[in-house]
N, C-alpha and C positions, 0 to 999 in steps of 0.2 A: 742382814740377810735379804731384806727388799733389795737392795742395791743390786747385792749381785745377784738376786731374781732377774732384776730388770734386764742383765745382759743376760742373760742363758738361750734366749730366742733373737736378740736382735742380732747379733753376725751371722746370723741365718737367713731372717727373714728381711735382713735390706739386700738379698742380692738379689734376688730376680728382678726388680728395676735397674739392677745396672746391666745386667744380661748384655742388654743389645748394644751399649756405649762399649764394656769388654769385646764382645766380638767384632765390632769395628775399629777399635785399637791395637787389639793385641791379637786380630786376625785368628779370633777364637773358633771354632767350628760348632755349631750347634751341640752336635752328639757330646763336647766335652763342656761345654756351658750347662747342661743340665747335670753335670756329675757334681756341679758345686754345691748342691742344694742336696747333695745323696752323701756324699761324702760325711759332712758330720752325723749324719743318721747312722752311716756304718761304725764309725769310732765312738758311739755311743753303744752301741751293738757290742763292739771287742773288748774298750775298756772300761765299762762297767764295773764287772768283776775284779777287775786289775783294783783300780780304784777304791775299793772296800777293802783290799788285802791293802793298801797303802794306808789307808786308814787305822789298819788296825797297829800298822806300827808308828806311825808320825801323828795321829789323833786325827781327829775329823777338820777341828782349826784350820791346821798347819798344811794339811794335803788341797783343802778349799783355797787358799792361797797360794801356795807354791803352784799347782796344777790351773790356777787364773792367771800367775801370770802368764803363762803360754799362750792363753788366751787374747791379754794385750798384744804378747809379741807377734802373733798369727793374724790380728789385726792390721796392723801396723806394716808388718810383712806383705800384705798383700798390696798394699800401695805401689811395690818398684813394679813397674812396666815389664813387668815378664809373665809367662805362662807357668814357668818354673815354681816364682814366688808366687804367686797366686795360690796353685794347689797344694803347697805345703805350709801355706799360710792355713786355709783352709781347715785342713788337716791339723793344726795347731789347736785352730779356735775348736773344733769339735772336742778335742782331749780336754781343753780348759773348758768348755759349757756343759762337758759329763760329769766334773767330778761335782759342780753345784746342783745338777738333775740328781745324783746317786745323794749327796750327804746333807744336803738342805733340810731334806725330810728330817733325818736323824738327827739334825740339830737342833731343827723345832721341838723337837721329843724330849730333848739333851737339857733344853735352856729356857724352854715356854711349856712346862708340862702341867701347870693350871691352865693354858691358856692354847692347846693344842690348835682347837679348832679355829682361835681368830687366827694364828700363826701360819697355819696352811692358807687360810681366805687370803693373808695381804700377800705370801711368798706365790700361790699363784697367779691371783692379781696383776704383781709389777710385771711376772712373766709375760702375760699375754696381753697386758695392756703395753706396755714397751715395745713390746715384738709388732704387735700390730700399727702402732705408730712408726714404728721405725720403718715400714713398708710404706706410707706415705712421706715422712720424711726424705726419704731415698729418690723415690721418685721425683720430688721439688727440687733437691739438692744439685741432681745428675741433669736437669734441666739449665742449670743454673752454671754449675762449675763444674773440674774434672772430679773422675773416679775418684783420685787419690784424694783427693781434700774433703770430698763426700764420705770417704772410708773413715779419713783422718777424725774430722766434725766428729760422726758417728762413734768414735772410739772411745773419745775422751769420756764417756759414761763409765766405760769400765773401767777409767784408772781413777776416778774418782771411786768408784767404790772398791779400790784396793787398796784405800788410801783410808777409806774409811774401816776397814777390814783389820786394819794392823793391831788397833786394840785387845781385839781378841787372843791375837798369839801372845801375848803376856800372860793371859791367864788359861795358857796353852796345857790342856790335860795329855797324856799318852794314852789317855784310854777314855771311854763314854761310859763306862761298868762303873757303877761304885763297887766297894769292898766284895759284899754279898754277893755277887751278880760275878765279879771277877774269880772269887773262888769256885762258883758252880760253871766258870768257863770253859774247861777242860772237857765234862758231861754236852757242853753243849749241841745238841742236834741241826747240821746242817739245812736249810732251809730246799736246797734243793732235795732233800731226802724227803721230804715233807707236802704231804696231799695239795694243803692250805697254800703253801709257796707255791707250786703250779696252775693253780687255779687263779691264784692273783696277778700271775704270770700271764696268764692265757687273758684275760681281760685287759692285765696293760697293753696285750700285745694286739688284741681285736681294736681297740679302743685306736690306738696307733694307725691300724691298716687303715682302717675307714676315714681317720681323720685328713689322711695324707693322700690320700686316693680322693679323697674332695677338695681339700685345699691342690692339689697340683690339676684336675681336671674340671673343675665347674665350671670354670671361664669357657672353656672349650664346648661343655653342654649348653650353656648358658647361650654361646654365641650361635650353638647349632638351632636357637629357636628363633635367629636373628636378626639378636640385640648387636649393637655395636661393642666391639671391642672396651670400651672405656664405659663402658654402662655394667660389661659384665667383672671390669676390675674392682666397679665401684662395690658391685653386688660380695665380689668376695672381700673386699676387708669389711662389709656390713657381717660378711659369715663368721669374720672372726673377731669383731669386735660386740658383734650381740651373745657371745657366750662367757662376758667377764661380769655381768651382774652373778652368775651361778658357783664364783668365785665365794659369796659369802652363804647363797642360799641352800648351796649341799651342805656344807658343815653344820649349819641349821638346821636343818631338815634330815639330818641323818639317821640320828638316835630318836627320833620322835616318831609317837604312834602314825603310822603307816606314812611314813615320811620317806622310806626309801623306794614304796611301792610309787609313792607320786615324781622321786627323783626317776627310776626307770621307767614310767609312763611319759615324760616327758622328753627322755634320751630315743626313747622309743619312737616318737612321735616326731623327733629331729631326724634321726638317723634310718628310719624306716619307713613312716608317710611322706614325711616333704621329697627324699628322691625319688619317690615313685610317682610322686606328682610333676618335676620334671621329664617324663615321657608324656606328659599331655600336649598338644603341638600349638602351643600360643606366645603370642609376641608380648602379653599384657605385663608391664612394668608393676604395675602391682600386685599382680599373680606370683612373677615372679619377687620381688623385693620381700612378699609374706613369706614365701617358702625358702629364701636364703637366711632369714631371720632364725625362724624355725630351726632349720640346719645348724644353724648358730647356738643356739639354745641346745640342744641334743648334744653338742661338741664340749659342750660348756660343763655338761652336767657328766659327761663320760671320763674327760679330762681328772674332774675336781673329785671324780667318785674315784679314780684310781689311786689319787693321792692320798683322801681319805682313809682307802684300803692299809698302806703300808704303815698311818700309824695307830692307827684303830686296831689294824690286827696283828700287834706287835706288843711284846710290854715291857721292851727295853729299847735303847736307841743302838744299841750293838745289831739287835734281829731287824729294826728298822731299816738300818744300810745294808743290811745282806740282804733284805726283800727287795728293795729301790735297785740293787744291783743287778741282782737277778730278772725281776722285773720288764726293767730296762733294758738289760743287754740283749732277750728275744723280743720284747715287742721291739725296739726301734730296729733288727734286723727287719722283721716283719714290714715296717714302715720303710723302709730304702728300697725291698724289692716286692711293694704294693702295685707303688703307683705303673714301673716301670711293666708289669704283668699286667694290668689294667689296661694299659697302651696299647699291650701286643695281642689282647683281647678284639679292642676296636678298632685296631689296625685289619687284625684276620677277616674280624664279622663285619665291617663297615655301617657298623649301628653301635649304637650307646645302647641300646636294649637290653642285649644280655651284658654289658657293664654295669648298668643300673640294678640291673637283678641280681648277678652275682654279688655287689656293696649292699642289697638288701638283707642277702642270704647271710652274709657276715656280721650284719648291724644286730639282726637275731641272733646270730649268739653270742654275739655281744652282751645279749641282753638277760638272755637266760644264765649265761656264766654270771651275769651282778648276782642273778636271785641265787645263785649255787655258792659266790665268794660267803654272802652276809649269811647264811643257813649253817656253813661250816666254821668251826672253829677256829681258833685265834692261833699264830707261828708257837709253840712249844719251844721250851727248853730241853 
């Protein structure tokens, strides 16, 4: 399950270093160079849902592999020299890196259920530590040699862990229900009919906006104070690599006396003080290097709380993947047309001001929807 954690972020997150090698090869145009980075945010948006009805008849195994290898092939695909290949490449790896976002969760539920919480710590973990290396790797690579062999290099992680994955279909179930659970299947109450499913909803989906609205514009505020271009890339993988300690310390800290009050004081204090402290007008590297950290931490604790959600408030791995679906398929809508609204914001206002404010105004309810998901009750049968 680490394994193919580890791809689920990285044929995402190495393309923005090749950006500009693509557009000078393959005579890309800006406007569709930024679709590559949207594109699997929307095929995680549509097939979500898909994905959990495929589940329910091929088992969670068998759908995790068959829908990865797409993922290789979309990989690999994007190597030939065309604009063609490229976005239906794309579009590949998005289908293949949802179905492990939607059933991961539910597998951990499925196969580690003494062991929930370390299970979620290492599966998001490999996600975000992968993903964020794989953004420095990219950049070394594409310095180095072409696209396609940067693609290629990069790929082989996923076939290694498809490779490691086969074991499991041997002991391939058609279903994640034991007996009990499958007789009371028919009764069972859809998750979207359900208070608890929209509210968890509504947080994947804040949690999402905010993230991605910072990851695609910091650089841009960062440089508006400035810094140089390559001080402010440094600062964003610091944003996304200082939020994988929180990987083990929300699970930790969940169930324990006032343990969620200190996880949402801290998300709080990423995603609602540190951007507000970016409207101060200073060039200072370590003003700023504390409040990307910060930002980091906040992203960290929002991420790993959302995940926590779907199997904390679940008490099967069948309501598991119908929440991850659901979930998923509006926050990452949410997240493909954040950032792009955000643009059209600072584009109109010619200030990051009311950008900053309005990602403020979002982080708070962010925050309040936590204290409303853990107050209300658990997905029903």
């Amino acid at each position: 399950m680490m394994l193919i954690a580890a791809n689920l972020r990285l044929p995402i997150t190495l393309m923005p270093p090749l950006l500009p090698s693509l557009e000078k090869t393959l005579h890309l145009p800006s406007s569709l160079a930024g679709l590559l980075t949207s594109i699997p945010l929307v095929t995680f948006a549509i097939f979500s849902p898909i994905i959990v009805k495929l589940a329910h008849r091929w088992g969670n195994e068998r759908t995790v592999f068959t829908l990865f290898l797409l993922l290789i092939a979309g990989s690999y695909l994007r190597i030939i020299p065309t604009i063609a290949a490229l976005f239906l490449g794309t579009f590949l790896v998005g289908i293949g890196a949802d179905s492990g976002n939607v059933l991961i969760p539910a597998l951990i539920k499925a196969h580690v259920p003494d062991h929930i919480r370390l299970g979620t710590s290492l599966y998001t973990l490999s996600m975000l530590l992968v993903g964020a290396l794989g953004t420095a790797a990219a950049g070394y690579l594409i310095s180095h040699v072409s696209f396609g062999l940067t693609q290629g290099l990069l790929g082989l992680l996923s076939i290694v862990a498809a490779l490691a994955w086969l074991p499991n279909l041997r002991g391939h179930r058609p279903t994640t229900l034991n007996a009990e659970q499958r007789a009371a299947k028919p009764h069972y109450r859809s998750v979207w009919q359900q208070r608890s499913g929209w509210l968890i909803t509504l947080f994947f989906g804040l949690q999402s906006l905010v993230y991605y609205v910072l990851l695609t514009w910091l650089p841009s505020i960062l440089t508006a104070h400035g810094v140089s271009t390559i001080v402010a890339s440094n600062l964003l993988t610091l944003f996304q690599l200082s939020g994988l300690p929180l990987a083990f310390l929300v699970p930790y800290l969940y169930n324990r006396r006032h343990g969620l009050a200190t996880l949402l004081a801290i998300m709080t204090l990423g995603y609602v003080v540190a951007p507000l402290t970016f409207l101060v007008p200073t060039q200072s590297l370590g003003f700023l290097t504390t409040m990307a950290l910060i930002s980091g931490l906040g992203s960290g604790v929002a991420f790993n709380l959302s995940i926590m959600f779907f199997t904390e408030k679940t008490t099967n791995p069948y309501q598991t993947a119908a929440i991850s679906g659901m979930a998923q398929s509006a926050g990452y809508l949410l997240a493909a047309v954040g950032p792009i609204l955000f643009g059209f914001l600072k584009e109109t206002t010619h200030s990051w001001t009311p950008v900053i404010g309005l990602l403020v105004v979002f982080a708070l309810a962010l925050t309040l929807t936590g204290i409303v998901v853990q107050r209300h009750g658990s997905i029903t049968d």
